[in-house]
FIKEBA-637678 format. One line per 3 residues: number of its first residue (from 1); their letters; for each residue x, y, z of C-alpha. Coordinates in steps of 0.02 Angstrom, whole numbers. Layout:
<pts>
NUM> a> X:Y:Z ~ ...
</pts>
This chain:
<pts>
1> xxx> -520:-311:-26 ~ -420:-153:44 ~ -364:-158:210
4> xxx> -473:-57:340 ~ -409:107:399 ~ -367:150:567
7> xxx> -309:335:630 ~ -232:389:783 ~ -290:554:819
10> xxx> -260:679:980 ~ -197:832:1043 ~ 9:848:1055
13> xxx> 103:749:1151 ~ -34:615:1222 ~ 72:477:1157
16> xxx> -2:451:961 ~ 183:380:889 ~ 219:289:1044
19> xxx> 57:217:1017 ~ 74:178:822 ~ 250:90:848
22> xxx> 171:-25:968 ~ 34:-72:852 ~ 152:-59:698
25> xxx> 285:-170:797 ~ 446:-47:754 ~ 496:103:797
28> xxx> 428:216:630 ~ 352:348:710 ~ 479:481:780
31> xxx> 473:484:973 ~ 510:625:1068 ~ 433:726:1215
34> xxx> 410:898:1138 ~ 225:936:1059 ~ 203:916:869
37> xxx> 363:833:839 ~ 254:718:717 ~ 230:836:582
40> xxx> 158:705:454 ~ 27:557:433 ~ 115:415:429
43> xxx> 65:245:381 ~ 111:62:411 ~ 13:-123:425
46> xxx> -34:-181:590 ~ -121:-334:632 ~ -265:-423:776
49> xxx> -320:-578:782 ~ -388:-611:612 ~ -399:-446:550
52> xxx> -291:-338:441 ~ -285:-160:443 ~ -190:-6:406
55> xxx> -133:109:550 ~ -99:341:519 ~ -10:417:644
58> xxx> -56:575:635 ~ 21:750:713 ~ -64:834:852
61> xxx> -225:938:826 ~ -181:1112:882 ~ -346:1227:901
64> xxx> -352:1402:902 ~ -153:1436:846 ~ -128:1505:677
67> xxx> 44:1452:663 ~ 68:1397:494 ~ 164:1216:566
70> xxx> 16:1187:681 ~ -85:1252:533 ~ -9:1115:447
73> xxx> -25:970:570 ~ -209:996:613 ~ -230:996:396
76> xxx> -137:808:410 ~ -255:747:559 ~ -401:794:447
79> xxx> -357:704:307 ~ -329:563:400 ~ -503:568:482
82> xxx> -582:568:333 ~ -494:422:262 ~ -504:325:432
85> xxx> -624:180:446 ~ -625:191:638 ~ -539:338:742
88> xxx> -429:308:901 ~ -460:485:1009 ~ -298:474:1121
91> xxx> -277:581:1270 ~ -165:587:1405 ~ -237:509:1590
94> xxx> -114:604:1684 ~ -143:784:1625 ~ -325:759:1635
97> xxx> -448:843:1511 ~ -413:978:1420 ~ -495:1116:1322
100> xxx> -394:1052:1188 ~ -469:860:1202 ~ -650:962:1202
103> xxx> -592:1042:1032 ~ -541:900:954 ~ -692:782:1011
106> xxx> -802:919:933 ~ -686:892:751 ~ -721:702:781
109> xxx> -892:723:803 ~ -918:827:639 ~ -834:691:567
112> xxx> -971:567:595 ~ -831:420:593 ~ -839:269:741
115> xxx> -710:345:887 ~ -645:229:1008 ~ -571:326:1162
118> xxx> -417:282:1239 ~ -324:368:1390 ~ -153:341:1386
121> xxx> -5:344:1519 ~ -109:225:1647 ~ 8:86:1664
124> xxx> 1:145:1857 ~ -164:61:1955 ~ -180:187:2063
127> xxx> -226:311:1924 ~ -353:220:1834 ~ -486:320:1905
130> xxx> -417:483:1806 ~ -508:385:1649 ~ -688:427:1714
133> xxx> -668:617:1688 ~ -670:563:1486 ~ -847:533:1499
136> xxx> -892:697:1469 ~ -826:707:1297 ~ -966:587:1251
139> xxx> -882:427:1163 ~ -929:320:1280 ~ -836:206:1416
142> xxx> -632:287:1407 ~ -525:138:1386 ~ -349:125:1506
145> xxx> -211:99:1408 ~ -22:125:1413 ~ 65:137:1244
148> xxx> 231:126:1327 ~ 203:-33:1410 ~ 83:-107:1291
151> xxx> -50:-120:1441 ~ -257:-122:1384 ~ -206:-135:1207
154> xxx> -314:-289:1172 ~ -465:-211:1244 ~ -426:-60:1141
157> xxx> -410:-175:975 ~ -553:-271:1024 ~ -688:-109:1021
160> xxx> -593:-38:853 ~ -611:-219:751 ~ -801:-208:814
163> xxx> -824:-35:696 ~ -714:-122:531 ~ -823:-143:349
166> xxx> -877:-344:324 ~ -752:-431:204 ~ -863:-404:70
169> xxx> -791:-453:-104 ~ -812:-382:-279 ~ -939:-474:-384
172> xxx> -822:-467:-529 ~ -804:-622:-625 ~ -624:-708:-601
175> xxx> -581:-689:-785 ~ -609:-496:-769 ~ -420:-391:-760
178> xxx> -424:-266:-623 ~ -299:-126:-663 ~ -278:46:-536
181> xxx> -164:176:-614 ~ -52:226:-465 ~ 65:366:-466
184> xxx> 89:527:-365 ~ -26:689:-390 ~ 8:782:-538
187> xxx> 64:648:-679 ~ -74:629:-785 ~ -162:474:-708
190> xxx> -338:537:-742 ~ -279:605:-909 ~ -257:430:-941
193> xxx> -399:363:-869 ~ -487:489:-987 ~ -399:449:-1142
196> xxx> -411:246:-1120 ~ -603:257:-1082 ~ -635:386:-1230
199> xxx> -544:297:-1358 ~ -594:139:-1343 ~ -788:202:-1321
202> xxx> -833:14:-1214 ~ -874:109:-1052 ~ -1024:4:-983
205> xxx> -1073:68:-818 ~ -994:158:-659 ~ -996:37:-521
208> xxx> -1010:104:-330 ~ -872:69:-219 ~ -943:-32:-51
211> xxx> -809:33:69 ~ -713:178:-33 ~ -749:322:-119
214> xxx> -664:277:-279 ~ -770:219:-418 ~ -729:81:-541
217> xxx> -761:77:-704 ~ -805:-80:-788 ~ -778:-96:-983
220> xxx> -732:-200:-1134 ~ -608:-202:-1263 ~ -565:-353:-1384
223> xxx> -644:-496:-1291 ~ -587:-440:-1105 ~ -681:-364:-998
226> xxx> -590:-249:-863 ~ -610:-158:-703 ~ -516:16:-683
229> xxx> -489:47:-513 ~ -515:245:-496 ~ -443:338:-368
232> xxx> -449:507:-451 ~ -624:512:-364 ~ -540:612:-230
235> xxx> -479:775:-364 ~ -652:822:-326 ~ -612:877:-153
238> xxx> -508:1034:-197 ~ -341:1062:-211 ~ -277:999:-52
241> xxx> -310:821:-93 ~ -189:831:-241 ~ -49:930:-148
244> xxx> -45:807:-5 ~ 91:695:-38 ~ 52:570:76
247> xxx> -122:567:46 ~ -110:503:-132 ~ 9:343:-65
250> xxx> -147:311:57 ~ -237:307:-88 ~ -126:215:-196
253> xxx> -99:92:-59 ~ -290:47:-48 ~ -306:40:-245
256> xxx> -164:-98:-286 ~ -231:-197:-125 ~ -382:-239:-249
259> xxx> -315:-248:-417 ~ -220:-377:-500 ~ -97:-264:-638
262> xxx> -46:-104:-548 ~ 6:30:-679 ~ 144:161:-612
265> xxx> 115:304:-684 ~ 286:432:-716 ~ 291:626:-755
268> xxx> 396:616:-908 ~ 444:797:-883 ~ 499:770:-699
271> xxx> 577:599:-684 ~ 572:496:-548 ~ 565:549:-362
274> xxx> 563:464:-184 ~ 371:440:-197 ~ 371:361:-352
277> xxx> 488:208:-271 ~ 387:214:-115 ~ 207:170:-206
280> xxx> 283:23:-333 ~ 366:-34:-184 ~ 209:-70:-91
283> xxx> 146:-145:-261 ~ 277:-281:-266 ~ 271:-315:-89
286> xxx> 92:-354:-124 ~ 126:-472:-275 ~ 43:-366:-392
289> xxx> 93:-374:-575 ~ 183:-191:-635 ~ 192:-87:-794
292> xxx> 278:64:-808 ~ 202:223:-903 ~ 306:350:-936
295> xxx> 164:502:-972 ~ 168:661:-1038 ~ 297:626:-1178
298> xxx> 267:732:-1306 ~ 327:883:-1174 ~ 502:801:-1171
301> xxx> 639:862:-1281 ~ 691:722:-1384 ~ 835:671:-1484
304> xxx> 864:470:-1530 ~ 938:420:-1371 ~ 807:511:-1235
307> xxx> 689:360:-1221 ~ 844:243:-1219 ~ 909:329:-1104
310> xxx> 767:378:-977 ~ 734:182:-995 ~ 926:165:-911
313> xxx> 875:276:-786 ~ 710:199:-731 ~ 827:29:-727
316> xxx> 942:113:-603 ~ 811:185:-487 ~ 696:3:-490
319> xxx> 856:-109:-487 ~ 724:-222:-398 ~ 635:-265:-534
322> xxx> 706:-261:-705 ~ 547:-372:-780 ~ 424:-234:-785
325> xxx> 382:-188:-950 ~ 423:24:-977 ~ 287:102:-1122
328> xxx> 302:299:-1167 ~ 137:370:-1207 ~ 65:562:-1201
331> xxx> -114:559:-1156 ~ -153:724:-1223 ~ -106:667:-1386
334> xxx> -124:471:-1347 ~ 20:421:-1422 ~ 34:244:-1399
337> xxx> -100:234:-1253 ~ -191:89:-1376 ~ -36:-24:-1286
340> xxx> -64:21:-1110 ~ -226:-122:-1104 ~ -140:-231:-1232
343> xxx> 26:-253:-1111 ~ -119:-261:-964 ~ -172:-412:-1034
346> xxx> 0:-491:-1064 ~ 58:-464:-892 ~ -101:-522:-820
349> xxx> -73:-694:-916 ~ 114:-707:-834 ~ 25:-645:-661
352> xxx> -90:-785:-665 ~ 29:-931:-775 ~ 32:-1101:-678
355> xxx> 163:-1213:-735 ~ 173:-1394:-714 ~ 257:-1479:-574
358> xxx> 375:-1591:-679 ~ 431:-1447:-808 ~ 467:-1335:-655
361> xxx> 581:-1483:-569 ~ 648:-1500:-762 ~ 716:-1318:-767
364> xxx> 777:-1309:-588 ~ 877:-1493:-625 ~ 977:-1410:-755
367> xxx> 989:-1226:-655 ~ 1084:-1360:-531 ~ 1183:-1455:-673
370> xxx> 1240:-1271:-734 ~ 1287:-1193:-564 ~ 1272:-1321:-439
373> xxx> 1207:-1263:-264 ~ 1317:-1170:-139 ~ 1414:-1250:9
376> xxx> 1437:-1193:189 ~ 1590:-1247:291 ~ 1597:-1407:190
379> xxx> 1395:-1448:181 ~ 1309:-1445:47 ~ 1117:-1369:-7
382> xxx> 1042:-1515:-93 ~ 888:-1479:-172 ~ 762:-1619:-197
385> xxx> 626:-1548:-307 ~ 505:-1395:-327 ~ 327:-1353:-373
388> xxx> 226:-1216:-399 ~ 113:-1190:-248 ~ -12:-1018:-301
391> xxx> -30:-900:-446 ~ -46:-694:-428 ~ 97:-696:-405
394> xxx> 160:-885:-457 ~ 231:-929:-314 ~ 358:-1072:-300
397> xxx> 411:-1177:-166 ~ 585:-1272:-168 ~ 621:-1420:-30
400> xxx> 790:-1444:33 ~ 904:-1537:148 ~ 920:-1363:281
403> xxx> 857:-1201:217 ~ 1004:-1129:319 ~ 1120:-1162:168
406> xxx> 1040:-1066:57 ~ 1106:-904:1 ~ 990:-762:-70
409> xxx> 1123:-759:-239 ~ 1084:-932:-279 ~ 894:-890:-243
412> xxx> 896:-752:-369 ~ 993:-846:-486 ~ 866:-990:-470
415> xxx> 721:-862:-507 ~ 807:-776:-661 ~ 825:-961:-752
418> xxx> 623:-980:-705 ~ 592:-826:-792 ~ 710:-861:-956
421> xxx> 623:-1025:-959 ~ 440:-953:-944 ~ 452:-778:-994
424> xxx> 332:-691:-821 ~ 360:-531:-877 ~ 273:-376:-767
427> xxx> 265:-487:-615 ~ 354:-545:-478 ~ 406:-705:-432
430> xxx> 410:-786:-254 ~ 534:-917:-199 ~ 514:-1003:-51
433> xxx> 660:-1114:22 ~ 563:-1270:109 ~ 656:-1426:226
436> xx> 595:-1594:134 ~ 519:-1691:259
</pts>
């Protein structure tokens, strides 16, 4: 299931990225005392007690200033209400209420969202009083907190978790492939969605999304039935939606949380940019099996080496992962969008491929034989045996004499003779070095 949603939302300079790095547990956020200095959402993972969830720092709302920055910021917070699950209203217990905190309450309010209320800069006893005068914005009791010092923050955490969806699970049936096209705005992914849904003619039924606003799409093609995890459901909204950068890796983040094949999607005519790396890298971190589409190919001037050599260049850009399948299609003329489901199914078979205790231990014996293990001022990593402990991704665990002496070379060369000896193309592999005990 995707990860709840959690925004930090307030007025300049009441603390919001001092706030999200504590949660986050780095410094991300960019902290500095001037107002607006966070001109972007940003995003990371945070964590409390059992409970995932997904954290937006957001930029300050500035009412009433036309400046096209503030302008800007206030745009950002928005968005970020409406994708939040829960809210985090953050205003400053020294200053005191403002007509500004007023404004913004009255945004939150519109939004109908749950808004926990926090008053920051407290971390002094003396001034916990200041909190009462946050009653009047009507969110109920103002919670004391100091983001600096990491005071209140479990009450604070407590109240949001409260407001978060139940883990409520798809009633798909496990032999069903979930696939989410991901990509940034503007490269064809619901072009795509179109043309694999029209020309294959198997839609069954739009399925309502419990928690999200996406809508998948369940269908059947050749014996397989599959989800399509849609989040073009926001290009509805208008125009902003699709010109928010951020926004659509929100969105992309939420989709690969819940599918098992995660299909990058690539303007042909463009290339690759920053964005691209920064959504397939959230899809490997995940374990999510990857294909590559390169879209919108019939635009491209071609000669015989283009697709060769646009291939060399994806290579170079996703050095991290040279086992995802690449396919060229053009969904305006579909060129080759018949493979896109075939390769989904072949890549969900490595994604879920369990292999046998004593073959694995078989191909690591004579990965050892070949290059034997490295040493480290005169010991020596023994390795004992391996097994594979979980599928999606398979997952491998290999026990040792002292995980200390292993070096991440020999773990990569260990993983590349696993995949010449089982093929797991379009997914990752994870190696874990274990101490036999």
């Amino acid at each position: 299931m995707p990860k709840p949603v959690v925004a930090i939302v307030g007025r300049p300079n009441v603390g919001k990225s001092t706030l999200f790095n504590r949660l986050a547990g780095e410094r991300i956020a960019i902290v500095e005392d001037k107002p607006g200095i966070t001109r972007d959402r940003i995003y990371s993972k945070a964590q409390w007690l059992d409970r995932n969830f997904h954290i937006i720092d957001t930029g300050g709302i500035e009412v009433g200033d036309e400046d096209e920055i503030l302008m800007r910021i206030r745009e950002q917070a928005e968005l970020a209400i409406d994708e939040a699950h829960v809210i985090i209203f953050l205003v400053d217990g020294l200053t005191g209420l403002t007509p500004a905190d007023q404004e913004v309450a009255e945004i939150l309010r519109r939004s109908k969202k749950p808004v926990i209320l926090a008053v920051n800069k407290l971390d002094d006893p003396s001034k916990l009083h200041n909190r009462f005068d946050f009653y009047e914005l009507g969110f109920g009791e103002p919670i004391p907190i100091s983001a600096g010092h990491g005071t209140g923050l479990g009450d604070l955490l407590d109240e949001v978790i409260k407001h978060f969806p139940e883990d409520d699970e798809e009633e798909y049936d496990e032999d069903v492939i979930r696939v989410a096209l991901i990509g940034r705005p503007n490269v064809g992914k619901s072009s795509l969605v179109n043309a694999i849904l029209g020309e294959n003619r198997v839609m069954v039924s739009p399925i309502a999304g419990t928690t999200r606003d996406a809508v998948d799409t369940l269908f059947y093609k050749d014996g397989q039935d599959f989800v399509l995890i849609d989040t073009a459901g926001m290009r509805k909204r208008g125009k902003v939606y699709e010109t928010t950068e951020r926004y659509s890796v929100m969105r992309a983040m939420r989709a690969i949380e819940r599918c098992d094949v995660a299909v990058l999607v690539i303007n042909g005519e463009e290339g690759i940019i920053e964005q691209d790396k920064r959504i397939v890298g959230y899809a490997l971190e995940e374990g999510k099996a990857i294909i590559i589409v390169v879209n919108k190919w019939d635009l491209v001037e071609k000669d015989d080496k283009t697709a060769r050599n646009f291939e060399k260049l994806i290579r170079k850009e996703f050095p991290f992962m040279p086992w995802a399948p690449i396919l060229f299609v053009s969904a305006k003329t579909r060129q080759r969008v018949h493979k896109i489901l075939d390769l989904v199914v072949a890549v969900a078979e490595q994604h879920a491929m369990r292999i046998p205790t004593s073959t694995v231990n078989s191909v690591i014996e004579d990965a050892v034989v070949m290059t034997p293990p490295p040493t480290d001022k005169g010991r020596k990593l023994r390795i004992y045996y391996a097994t594979q402990v979980s599928v999606k991704p398979p997952t491998f665990a290999v026990f040792v004499n002292d995980p200390e002496l292993s070096h991440f070379s020999y773990e990569r060369y260990l993983e590349n003779k696993l995949r010449d000896a089982f093929g797991f193309e379009g997914t990752p592999i994870r190696l874990y070095i274990r101490q036999k005990t």
